[in-house]
Residue, then its C-alpha position, 0 to 999 in steps of 0.5 A: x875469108x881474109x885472114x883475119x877473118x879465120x882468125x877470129x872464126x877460130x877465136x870466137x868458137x866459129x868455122x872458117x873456111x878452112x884450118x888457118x895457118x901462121x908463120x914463126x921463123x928465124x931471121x936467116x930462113x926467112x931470108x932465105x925463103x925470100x929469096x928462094x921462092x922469089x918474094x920481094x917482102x913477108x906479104x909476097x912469101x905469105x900469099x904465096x904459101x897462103x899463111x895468115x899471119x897477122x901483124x904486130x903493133x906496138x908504139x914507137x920509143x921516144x928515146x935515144x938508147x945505147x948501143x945494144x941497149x934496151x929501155x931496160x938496161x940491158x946490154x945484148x949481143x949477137x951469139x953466132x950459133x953456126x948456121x944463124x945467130x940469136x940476140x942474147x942478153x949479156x948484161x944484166x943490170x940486177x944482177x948485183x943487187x941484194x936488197x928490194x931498197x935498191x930493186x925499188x932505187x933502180x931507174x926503172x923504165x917509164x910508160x910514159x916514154x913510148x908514142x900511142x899517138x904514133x901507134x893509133x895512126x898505124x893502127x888506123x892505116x891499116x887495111x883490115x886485111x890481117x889479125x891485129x896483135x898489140x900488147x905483151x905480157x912476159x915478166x920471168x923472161x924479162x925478169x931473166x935479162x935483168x937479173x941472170x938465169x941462174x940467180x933468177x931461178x934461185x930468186x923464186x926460192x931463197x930471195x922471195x922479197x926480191x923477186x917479189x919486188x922485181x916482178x911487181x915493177x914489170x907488172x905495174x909498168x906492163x899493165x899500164x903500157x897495154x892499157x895504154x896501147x889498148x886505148x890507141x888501139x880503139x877497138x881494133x886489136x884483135x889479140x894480144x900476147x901473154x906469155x912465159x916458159x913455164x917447162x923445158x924439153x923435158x919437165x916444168x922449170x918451177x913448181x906449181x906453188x911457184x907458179x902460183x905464187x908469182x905469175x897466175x894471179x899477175x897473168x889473169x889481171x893482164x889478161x882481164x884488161x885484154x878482156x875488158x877491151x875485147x881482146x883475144x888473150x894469146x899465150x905461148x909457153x914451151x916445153x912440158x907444160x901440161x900440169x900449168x894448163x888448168x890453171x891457165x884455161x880455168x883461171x888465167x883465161x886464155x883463149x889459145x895454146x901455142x906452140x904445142x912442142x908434143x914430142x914433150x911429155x905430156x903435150x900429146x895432141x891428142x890428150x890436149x884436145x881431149x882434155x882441154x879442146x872444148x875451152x881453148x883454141x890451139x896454135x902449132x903442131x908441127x914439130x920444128x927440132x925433128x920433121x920440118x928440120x930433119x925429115x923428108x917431105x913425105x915425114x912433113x906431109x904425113x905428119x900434117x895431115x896426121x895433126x890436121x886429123x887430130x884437130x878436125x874437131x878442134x879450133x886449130x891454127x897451123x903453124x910450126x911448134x916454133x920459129x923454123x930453124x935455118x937447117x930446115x929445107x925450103x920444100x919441107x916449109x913450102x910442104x907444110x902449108x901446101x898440105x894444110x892448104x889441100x888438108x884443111x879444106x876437109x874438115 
């Protein structure tokens, strides 16, 4: 099988030839993986180690922008945490506003300015030979850059009519920006991704009421236009997020988990395909903050197999629990893939 092909076996509750796998990484190790195991580009490092991942699509910006800018105002900088850095949002142009009047006045970003023609011909080029995935869908983040966290936070409680007005302007722009992608795409996007952190390390960031109350009815309507277009619904959420997975299978719809972080609690593998294996497929697993950074080859081997044990009667991509980190060593990243490779054929 191509890649692609296992991963729309494992989307259309169909056997691949074996578990596939994918690839998230920081910039700096990806970099270093590169270099380390003598790969000209991603394609060469994912041929190598025998990952399937798929490739991203999404229409070119027509505009010119600021410096470290966003079509949304906000302002980012690179934040060096020690061994790598991360682009974080330090501007947020909501963040003084205090009535939906000036929510609603704010210029806001338009669909218009973005090129599906130029998407369409990508699309077109392409080969085939890797899951296309075009569209996104992650309002509370966004909603985060634009507002601050902290008052975002506060929003969901004490400003409702703001938050209210802010994550309908993501919603109106997003739907119709993917609907739009969906379209150039012409039946050649395999999935798209509908995302938002719903937990920390520990516990959920807000209530189910919460969540109900702004995100799940907003999620299921973007994932229906996916379905409407014969697209897979992908979504990521990290942390302890056991008590939103009901309503995100039963009634967002989505057809795959990701990332799995089970040192969380409540994100047990095991009860996660007891409970909930016979409707969505999984994607991660291996832990990324521990083993792939901290242990030893032997831990990383152990626990893929372990996983991979736990998943033989599941629909299962292996992947890191989220993007490997620049302290993680290159054998424990080659060990991974070369164990599921030997350890996924046994299914």
């Amino acid at each position: 099988m191509t890649p692609r092909e296992r991963w729309l076996a494992v989307l259309n509750k169909e056997q691949p030839d074996r578990v596939p796998t994918d690839y998230w990484g920081t910039s700096e190790i990806t970099s270093r993986l590169l270099k380390d195991l003598n790969c000209a580009n991603r394609e060469e490092l994912y041929r190598k180690l025998n990952i399937d991942a798929q490739r991203s699509f999404d229409p070119p910006y027509k505009k010119a922008l600021l410096p470290d800018s966003n079509e949304w105002g906000i302002k980012f900088a690179m934040v060096d945490y020690g061994t790598g850095a991360y682009r974080e949002a330090v501007g947020h142009p909501l963040a003084q506003m205090q009535t939906v009047a000036e929510i609603d006045a704010y210029a806001w970003p338009k669909v218009e300015d973005f090129d599906y023609e130029e998407m369409r011909r990508q699309i077109e080029a392409d080969d085939g030979y890797r899951a296309r995935s075009a569209g996104i869908y992650e309002p509370f983040l966004l909603y985060c850059y634009m507002r601050g966290l902290e008052q975002s936070m506060e929003d969901l409680l004490v400003n409702q009519e703001i938050a209210e007005a802010i994550l309908q302007h993501i919603y109106d722009y997003h739907y119709e920006r993917n609907r739009r992608i969906f379209e150039a795409g012409q039946g050649r996007i395999d999935l798209t991704y509908v995302a938002e952190d719903l937990a920390g390390q520990t516990s959920p960031l807000f209530s189910l009421e919460v969540y109900h109350k702004f995100l799940r009815s907003r999620q299921k309507s973007m994932a229906d236009l996916a379905r409407s277009y014969g697209i897979h619904v992908f979504y990521h959420t990290d942390g302890a997020a056991r008590v939103f997975i009901p309503d995100l299978v039963n009634v967002v719809g989505i057809e795959m988990l990701n990332p799995l972080q089970w040192r969380c609690p409540g994100m047990e593998l095991r009860g996660l395909v007891k409970d909930f294996g016979h409707r969505v497929g999984f994607h991660g697993g291996i832990d990324n903050q521990q083993t792939l950074p901290f242990g030893t080859v032997e831990d990383v081997v152990k626990e893929v197999e372990e996983v991979a044990t736990i998943m033989k009667d599941a629909r299962w991509i292996c992947a890191p629990c989220h993007n490997i980190q620049a302290v993680t060593p290159t054998a424990n990243v080659v060990a991974m893939y070369e164990t599921i490779r030997k350890a996924g054929k046994k299914r």
